[in-house]
Biotite code that builds the C-alpha atoms (Angstrom):
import biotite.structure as struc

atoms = struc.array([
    struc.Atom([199.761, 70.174, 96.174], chain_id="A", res_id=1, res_name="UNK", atom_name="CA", element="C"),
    struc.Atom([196.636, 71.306, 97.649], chain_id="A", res_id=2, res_name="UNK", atom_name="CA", element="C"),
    struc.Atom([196.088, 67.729, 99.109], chain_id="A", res_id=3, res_name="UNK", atom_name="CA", element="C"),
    struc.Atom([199.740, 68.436, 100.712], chain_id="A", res_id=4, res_name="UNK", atom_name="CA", element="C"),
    struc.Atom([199.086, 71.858, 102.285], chain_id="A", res_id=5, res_name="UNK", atom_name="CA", element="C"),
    struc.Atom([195.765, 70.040, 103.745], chain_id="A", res_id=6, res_name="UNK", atom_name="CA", element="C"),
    struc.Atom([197.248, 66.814, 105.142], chain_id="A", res_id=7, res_name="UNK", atom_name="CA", element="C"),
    struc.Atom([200.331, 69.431, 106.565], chain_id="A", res_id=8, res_name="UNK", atom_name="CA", element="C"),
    struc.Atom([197.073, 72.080, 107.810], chain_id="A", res_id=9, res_name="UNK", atom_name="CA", element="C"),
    struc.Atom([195.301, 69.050, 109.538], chain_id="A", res_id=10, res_name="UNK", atom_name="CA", element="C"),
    struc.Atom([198.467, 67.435, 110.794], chain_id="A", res_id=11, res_name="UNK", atom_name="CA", element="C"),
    struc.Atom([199.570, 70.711, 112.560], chain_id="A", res_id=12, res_name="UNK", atom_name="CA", element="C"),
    struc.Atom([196.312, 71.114, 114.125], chain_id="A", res_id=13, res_name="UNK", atom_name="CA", element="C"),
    struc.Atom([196.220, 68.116, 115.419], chain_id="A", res_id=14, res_name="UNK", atom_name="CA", element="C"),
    struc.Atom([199.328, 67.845, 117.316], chain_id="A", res_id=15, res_name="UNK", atom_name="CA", element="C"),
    struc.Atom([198.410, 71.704, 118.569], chain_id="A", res_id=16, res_name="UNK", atom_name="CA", element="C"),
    struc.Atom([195.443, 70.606, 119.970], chain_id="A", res_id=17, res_name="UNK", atom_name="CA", element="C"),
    struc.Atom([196.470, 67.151, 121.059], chain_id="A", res_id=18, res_name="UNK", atom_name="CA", element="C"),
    struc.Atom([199.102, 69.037, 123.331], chain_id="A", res_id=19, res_name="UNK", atom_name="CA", element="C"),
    struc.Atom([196.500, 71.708, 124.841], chain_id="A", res_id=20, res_name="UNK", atom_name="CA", element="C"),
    struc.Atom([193.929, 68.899, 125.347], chain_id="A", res_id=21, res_name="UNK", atom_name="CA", element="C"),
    struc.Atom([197.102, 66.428, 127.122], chain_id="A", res_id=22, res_name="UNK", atom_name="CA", element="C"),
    struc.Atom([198.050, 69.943, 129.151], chain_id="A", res_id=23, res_name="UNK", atom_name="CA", element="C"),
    struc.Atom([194.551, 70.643, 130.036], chain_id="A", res_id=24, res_name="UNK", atom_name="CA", element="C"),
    struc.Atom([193.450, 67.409, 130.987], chain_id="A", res_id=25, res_name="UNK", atom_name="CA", element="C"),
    struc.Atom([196.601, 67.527, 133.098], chain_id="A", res_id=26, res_name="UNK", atom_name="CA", element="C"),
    struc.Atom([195.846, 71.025, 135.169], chain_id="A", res_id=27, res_name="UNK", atom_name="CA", element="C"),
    struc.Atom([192.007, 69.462, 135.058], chain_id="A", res_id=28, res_name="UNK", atom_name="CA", element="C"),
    struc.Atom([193.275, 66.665, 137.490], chain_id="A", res_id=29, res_name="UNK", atom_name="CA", element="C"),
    struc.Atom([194.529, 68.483, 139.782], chain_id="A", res_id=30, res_name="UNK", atom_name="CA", element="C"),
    struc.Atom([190.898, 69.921, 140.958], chain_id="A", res_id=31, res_name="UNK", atom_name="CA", element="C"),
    struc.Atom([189.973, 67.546, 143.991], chain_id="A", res_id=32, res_name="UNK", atom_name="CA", element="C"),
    struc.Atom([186.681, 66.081, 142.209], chain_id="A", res_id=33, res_name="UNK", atom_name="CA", element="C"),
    struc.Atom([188.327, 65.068, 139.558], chain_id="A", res_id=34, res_name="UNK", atom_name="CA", element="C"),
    struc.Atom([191.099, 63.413, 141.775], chain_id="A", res_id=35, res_name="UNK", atom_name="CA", element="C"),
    struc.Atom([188.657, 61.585, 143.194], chain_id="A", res_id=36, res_name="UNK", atom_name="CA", element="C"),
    struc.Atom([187.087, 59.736, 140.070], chain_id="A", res_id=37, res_name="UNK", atom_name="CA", element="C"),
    struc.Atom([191.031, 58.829, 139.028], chain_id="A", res_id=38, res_name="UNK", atom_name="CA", element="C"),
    struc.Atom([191.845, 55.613, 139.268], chain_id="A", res_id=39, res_name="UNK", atom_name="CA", element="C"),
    struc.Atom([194.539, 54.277, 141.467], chain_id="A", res_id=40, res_name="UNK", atom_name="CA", element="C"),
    struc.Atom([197.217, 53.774, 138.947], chain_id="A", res_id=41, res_name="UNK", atom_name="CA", element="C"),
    struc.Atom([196.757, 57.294, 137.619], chain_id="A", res_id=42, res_name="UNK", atom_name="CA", element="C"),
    struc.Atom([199.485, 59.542, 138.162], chain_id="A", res_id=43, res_name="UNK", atom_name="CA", element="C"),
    struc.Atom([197.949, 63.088, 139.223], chain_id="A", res_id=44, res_name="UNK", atom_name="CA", element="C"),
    struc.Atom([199.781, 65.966, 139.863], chain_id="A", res_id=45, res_name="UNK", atom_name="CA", element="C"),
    struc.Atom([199.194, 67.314, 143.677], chain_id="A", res_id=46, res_name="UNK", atom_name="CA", element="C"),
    struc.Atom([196.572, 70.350, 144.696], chain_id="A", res_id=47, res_name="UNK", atom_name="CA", element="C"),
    struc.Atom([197.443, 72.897, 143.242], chain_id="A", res_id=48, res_name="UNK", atom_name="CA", element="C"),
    struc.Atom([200.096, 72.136, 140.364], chain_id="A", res_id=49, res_name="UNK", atom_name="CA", element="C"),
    struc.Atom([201.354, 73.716, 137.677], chain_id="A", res_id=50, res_name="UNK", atom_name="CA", element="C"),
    struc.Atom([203.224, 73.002, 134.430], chain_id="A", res_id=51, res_name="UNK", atom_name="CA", element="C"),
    struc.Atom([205.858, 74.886, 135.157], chain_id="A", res_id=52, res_name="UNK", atom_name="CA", element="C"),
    struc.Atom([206.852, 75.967, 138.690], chain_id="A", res_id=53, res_name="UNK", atom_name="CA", element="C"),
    struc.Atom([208.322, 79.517, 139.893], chain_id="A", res_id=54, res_name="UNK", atom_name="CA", element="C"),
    struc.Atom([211.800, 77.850, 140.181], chain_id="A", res_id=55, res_name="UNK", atom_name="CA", element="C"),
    struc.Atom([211.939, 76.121, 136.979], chain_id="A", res_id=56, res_name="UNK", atom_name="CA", element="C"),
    struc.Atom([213.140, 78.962, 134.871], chain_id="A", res_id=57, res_name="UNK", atom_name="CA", element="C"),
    struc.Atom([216.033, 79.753, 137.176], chain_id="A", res_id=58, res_name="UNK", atom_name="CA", element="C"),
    struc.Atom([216.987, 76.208, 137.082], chain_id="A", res_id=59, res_name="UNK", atom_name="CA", element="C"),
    struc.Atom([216.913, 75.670, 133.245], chain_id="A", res_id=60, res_name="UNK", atom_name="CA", element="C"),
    struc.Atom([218.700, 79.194, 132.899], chain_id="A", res_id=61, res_name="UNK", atom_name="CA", element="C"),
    struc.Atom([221.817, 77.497, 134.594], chain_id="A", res_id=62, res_name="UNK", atom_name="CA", element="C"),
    struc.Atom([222.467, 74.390, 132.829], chain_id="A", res_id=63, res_name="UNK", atom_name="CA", element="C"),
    struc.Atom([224.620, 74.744, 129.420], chain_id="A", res_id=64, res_name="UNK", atom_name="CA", element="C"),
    struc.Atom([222.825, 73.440, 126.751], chain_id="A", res_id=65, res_name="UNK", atom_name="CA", element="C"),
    struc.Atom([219.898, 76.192, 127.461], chain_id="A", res_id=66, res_name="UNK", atom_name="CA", element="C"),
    struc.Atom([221.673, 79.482, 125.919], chain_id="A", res_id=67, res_name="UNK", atom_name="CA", element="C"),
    struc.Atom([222.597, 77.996, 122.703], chain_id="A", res_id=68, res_name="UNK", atom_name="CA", element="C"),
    struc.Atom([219.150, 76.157, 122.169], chain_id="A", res_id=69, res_name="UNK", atom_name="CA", element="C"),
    struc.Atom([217.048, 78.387, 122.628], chain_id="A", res_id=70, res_name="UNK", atom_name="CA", element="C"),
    struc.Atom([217.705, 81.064, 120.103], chain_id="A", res_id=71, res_name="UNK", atom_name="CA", element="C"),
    struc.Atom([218.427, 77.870, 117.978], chain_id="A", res_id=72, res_name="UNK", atom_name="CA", element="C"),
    struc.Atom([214.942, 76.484, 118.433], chain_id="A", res_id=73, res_name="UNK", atom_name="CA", element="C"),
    struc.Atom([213.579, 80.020, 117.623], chain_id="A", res_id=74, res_name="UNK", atom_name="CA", element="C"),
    struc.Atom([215.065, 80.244, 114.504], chain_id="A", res_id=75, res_name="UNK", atom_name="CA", element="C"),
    struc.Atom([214.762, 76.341, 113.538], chain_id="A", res_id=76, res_name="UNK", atom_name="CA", element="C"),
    struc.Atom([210.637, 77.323, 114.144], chain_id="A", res_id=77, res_name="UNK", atom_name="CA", element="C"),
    struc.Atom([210.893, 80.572, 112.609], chain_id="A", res_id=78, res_name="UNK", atom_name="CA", element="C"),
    struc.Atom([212.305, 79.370, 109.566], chain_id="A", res_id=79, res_name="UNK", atom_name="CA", element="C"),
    struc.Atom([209.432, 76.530, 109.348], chain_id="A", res_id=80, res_name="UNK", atom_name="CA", element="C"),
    struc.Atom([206.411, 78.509, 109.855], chain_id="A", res_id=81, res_name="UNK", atom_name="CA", element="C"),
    struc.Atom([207.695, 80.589, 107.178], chain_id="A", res_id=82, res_name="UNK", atom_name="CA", element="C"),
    struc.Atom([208.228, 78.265, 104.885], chain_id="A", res_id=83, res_name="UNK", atom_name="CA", element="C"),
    struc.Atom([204.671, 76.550, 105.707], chain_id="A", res_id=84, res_name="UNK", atom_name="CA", element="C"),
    struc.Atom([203.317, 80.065, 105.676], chain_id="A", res_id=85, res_name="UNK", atom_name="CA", element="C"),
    struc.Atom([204.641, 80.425, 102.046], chain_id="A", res_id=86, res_name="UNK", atom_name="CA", element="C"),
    struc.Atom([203.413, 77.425, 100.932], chain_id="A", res_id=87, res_name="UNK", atom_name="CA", element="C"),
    struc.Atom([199.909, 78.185, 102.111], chain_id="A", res_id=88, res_name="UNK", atom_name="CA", element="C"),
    struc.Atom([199.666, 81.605, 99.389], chain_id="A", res_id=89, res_name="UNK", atom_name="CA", element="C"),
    struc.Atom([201.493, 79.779, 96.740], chain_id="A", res_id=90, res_name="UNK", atom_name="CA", element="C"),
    struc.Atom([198.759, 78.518, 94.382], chain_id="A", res_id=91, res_name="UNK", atom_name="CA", element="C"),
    struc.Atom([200.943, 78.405, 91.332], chain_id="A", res_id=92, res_name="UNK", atom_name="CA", element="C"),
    struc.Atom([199.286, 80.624, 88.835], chain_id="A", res_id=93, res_name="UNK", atom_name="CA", element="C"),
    struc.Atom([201.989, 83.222, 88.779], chain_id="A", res_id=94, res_name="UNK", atom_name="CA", element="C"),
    struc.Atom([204.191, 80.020, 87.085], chain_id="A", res_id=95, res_name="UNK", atom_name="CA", element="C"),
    struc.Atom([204.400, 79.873, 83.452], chain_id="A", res_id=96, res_name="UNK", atom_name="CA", element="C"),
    struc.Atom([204.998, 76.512, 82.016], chain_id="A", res_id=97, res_name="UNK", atom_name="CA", element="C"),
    struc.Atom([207.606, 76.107, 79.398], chain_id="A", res_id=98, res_name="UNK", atom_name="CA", element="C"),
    struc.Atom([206.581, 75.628, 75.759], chain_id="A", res_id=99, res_name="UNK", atom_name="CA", element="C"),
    struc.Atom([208.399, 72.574, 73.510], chain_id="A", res_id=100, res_name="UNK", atom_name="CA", element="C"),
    struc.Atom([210.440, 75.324, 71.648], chain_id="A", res_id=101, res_name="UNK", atom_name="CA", element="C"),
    struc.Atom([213.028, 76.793, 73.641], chain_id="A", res_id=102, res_name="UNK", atom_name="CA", element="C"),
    struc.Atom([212.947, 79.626, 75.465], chain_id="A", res_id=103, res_name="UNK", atom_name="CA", element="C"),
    struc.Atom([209.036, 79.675, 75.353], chain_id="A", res_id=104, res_name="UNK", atom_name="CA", element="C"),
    struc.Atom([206.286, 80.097, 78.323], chain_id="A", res_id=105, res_name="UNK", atom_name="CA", element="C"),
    struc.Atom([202.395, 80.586, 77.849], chain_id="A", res_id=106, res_name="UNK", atom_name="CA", element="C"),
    struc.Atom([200.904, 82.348, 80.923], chain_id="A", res_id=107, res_name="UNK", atom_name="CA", element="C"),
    struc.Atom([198.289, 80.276, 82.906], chain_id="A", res_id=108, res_name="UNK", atom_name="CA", element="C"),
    struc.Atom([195.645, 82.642, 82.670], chain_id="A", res_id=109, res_name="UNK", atom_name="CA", element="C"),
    struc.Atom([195.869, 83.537, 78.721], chain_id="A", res_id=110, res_name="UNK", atom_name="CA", element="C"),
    struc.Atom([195.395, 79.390, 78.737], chain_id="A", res_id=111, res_name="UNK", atom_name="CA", element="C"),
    struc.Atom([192.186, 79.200, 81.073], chain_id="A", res_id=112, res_name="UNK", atom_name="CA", element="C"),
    struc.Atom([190.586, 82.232, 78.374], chain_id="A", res_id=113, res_name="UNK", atom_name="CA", element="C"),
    struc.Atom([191.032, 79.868, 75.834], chain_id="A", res_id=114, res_name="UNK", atom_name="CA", element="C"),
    struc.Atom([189.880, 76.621, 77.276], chain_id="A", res_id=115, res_name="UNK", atom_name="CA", element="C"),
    struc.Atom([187.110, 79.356, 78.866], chain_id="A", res_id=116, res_name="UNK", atom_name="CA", element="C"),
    struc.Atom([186.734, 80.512, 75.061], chain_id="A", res_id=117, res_name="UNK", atom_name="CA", element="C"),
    struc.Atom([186.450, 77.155, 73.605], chain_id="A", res_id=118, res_name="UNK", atom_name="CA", element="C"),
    struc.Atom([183.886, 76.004, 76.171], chain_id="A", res_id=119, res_name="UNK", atom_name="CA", element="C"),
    struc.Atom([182.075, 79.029, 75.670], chain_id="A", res_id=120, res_name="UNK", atom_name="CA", element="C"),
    struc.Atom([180.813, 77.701, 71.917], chain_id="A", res_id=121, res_name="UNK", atom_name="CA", element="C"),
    struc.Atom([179.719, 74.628, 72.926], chain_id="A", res_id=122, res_name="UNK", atom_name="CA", element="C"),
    struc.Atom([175.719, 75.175, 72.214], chain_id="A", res_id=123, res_name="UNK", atom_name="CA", element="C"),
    struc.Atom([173.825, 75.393, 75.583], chain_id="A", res_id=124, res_name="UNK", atom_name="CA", element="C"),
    struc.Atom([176.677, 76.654, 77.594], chain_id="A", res_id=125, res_name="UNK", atom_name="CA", element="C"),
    struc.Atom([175.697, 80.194, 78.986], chain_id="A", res_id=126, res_name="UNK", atom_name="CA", element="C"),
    struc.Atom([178.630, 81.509, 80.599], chain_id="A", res_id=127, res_name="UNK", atom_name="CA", element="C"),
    struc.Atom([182.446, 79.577, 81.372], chain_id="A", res_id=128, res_name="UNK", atom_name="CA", element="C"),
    struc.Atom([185.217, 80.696, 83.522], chain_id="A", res_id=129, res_name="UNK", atom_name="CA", element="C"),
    struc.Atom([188.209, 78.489, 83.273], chain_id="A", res_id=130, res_name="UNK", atom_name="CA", element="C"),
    struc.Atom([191.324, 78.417, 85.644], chain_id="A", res_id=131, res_name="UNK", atom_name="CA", element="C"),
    struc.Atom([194.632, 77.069, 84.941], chain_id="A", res_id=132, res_name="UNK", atom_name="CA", element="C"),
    struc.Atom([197.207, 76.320, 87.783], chain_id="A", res_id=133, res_name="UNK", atom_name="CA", element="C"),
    struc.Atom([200.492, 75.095, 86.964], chain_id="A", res_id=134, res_name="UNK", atom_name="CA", element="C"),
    struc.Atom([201.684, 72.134, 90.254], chain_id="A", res_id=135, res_name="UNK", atom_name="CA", element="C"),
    struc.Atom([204.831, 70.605, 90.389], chain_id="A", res_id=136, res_name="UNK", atom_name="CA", element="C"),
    struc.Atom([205.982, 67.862, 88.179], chain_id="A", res_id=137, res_name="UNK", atom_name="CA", element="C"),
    struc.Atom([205.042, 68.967, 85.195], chain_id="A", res_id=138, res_name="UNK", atom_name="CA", element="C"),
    struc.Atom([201.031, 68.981, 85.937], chain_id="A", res_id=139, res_name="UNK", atom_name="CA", element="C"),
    struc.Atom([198.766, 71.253, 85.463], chain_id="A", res_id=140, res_name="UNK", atom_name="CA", element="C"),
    struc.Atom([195.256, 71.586, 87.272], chain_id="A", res_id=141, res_name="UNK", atom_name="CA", element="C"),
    struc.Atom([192.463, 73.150, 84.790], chain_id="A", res_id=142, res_name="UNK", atom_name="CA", element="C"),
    struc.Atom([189.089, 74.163, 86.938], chain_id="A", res_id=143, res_name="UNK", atom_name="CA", element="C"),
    struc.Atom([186.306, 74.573, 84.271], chain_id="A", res_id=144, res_name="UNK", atom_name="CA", element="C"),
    struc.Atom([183.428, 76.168, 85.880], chain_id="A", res_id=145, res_name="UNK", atom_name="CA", element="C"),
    struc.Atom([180.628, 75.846, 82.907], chain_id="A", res_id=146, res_name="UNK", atom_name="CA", element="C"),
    struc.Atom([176.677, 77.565, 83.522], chain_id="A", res_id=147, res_name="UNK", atom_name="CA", element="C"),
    struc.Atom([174.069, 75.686, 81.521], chain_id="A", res_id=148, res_name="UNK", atom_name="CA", element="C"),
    struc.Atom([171.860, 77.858, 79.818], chain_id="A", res_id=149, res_name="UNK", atom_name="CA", element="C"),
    struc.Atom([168.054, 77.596, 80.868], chain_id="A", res_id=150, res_name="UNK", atom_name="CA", element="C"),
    struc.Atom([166.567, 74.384, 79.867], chain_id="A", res_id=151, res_name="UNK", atom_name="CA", element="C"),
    struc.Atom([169.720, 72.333, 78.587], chain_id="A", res_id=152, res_name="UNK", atom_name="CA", element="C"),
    struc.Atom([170.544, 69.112, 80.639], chain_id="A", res_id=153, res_name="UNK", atom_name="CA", element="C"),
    struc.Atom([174.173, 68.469, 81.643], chain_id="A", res_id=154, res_name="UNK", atom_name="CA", element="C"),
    struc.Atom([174.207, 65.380, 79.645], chain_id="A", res_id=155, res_name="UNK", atom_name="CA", element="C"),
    struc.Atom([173.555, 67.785, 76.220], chain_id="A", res_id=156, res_name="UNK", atom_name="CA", element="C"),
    struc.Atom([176.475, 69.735, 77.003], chain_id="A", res_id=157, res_name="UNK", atom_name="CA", element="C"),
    struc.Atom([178.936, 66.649, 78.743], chain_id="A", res_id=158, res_name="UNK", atom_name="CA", element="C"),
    struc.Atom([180.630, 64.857, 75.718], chain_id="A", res_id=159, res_name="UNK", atom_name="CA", element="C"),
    struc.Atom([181.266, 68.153, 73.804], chain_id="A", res_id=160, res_name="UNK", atom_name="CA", element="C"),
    struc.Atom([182.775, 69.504, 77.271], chain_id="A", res_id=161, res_name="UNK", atom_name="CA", element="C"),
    struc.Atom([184.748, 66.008, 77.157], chain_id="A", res_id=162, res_name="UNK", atom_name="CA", element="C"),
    struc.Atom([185.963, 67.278, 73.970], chain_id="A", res_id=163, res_name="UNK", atom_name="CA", element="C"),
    struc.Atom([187.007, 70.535, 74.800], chain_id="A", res_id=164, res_name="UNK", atom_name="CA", element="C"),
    struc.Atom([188.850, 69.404, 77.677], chain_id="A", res_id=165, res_name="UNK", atom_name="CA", element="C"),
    struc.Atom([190.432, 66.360, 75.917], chain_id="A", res_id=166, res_name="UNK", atom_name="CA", element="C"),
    struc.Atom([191.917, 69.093, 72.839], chain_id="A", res_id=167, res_name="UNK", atom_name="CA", element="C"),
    struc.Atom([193.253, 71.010, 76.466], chain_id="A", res_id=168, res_name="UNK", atom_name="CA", element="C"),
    struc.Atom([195.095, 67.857, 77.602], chain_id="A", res_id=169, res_name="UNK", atom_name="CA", element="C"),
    struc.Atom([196.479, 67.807, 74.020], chain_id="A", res_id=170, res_name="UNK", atom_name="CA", element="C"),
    struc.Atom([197.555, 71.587, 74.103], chain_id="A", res_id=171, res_name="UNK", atom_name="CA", element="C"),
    struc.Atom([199.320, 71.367, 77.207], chain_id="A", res_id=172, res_name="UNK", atom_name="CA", element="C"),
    struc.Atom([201.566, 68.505, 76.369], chain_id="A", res_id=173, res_name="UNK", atom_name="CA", element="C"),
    struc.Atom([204.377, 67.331, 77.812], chain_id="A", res_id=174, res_name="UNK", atom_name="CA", element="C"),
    struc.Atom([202.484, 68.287, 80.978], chain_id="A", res_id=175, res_name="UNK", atom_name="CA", element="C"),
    struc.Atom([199.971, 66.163, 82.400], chain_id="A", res_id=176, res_name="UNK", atom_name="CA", element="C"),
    struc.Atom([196.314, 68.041, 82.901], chain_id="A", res_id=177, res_name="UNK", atom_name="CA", element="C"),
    struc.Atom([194.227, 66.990, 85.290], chain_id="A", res_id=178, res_name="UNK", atom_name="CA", element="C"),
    struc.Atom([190.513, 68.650, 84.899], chain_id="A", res_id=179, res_name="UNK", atom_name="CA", element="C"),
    struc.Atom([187.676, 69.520, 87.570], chain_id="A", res_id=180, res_name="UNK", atom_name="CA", element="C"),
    struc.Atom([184.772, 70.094, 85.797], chain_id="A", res_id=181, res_name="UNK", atom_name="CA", element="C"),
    struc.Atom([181.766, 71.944, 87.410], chain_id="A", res_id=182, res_name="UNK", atom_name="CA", element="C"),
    struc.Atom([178.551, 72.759, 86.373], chain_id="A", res_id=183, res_name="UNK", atom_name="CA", element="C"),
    struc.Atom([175.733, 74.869, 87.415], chain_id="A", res_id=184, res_name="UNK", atom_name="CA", element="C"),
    struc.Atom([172.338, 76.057, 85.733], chain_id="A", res_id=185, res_name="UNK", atom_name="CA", element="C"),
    struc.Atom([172.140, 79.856, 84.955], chain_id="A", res_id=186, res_name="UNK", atom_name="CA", element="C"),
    struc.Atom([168.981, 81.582, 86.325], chain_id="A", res_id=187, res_name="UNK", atom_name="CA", element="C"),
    struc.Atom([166.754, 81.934, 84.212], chain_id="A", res_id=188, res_name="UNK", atom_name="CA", element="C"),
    struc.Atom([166.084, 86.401, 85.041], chain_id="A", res_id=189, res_name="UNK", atom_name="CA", element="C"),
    struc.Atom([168.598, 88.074, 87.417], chain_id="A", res_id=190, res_name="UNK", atom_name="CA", element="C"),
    struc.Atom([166.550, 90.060, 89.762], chain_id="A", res_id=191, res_name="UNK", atom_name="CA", element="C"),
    struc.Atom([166.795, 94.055, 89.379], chain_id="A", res_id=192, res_name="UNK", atom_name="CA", element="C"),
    struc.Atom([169.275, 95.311, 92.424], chain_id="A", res_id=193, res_name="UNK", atom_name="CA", element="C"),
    struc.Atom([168.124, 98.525, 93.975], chain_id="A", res_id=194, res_name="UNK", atom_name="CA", element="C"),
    struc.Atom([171.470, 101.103, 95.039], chain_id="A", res_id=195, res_name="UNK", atom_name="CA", element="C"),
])
């Protein structure tokens, strides 16, 4: 999903800016020095043009198709942006995936406490914090963020995390898990903060 709303994001821009730089570019020619360097075949607008001339709206306004199309356009647009623009807040952790039994649901966030919980034993693991976000399709996307405690290497710490997160897979069938595992190194002494 979040691959989605990023290919969508990038695609949008794109065409936005591909269209400013193609009007730009366009209004850029018509400066005489710029004329100049065109080449022949070039087709530049004269001195002094713009996009859209004083008469064009006049002209548009009278033939038929304009009145219908352009509240229909506004709406068609409206309706799109708002859909994209609920997509873009829609992260999927107020979803609760269903339960084999019937009628059941677990909430995401009482399971990223207990994969949180369960990473939190593993010996040299200071602190966890463990997200879970439910994605269509019957997937679910665990973020595991795990801080080392001083002096313990990640690979001390990496099959037991393996472990933990292999027992989550397990827990969360029939939904696939897919896991993102990061780790850090706790500081050794927080420094004092002065209010």
């Amino acid at each position: 999903m979040r691959a989605t709303h990023t290919a969508v994001n990038r695609t949008a821009l794109g065409v936005t800016g591909l269209g400013l730089l193609l009007a730009g570019s366009w209004l850029a020619a018509t400066d005489r020095t710029v004329t100049r360097q065109l080449p022949s075949w070039w087709a530049s607008p004269g001195t002094g043009a713009v996009l859209l001339g004083p008469g064009w709206p006049a002209q548009v306004r009278g033939e038929g198709w304009w009145t219908p199309s352009v509240p229909a356009g506004s709406i068609g647009l409206t309706l799109v942006f708002a859909y994209w623009a609920l997509g873009q807040g829609s992260s999927g952790a107020g979803r609760r995936p269903a339960l084999p039994s019937p009628g059941c649901t677990v909430r995401p966030r009482a399971l990223g406490e207990a994969v949180a919980a369960r990473a939190s034993a593993v010996p040299g693991v200071a602190r966890t914090h463990a997200r879970v976000l439910p994605r269509r399709g019957r997937r679910l996307e665990v973020e595991l963020r795990v801080w080392l405690a001083p002096d313990t290497s990640p690979d001390a710490v990496l099959p037991a995390l393996r472990t933990v997160t292999a027992e989550a897979e397990g827990a969360a069938a029939p939904y696939t898990t897919h896991t993102r595992l990061r780790l850090s190194a706790a500081s050794h002494h927080r420094a004092p903060h002065v209010r």
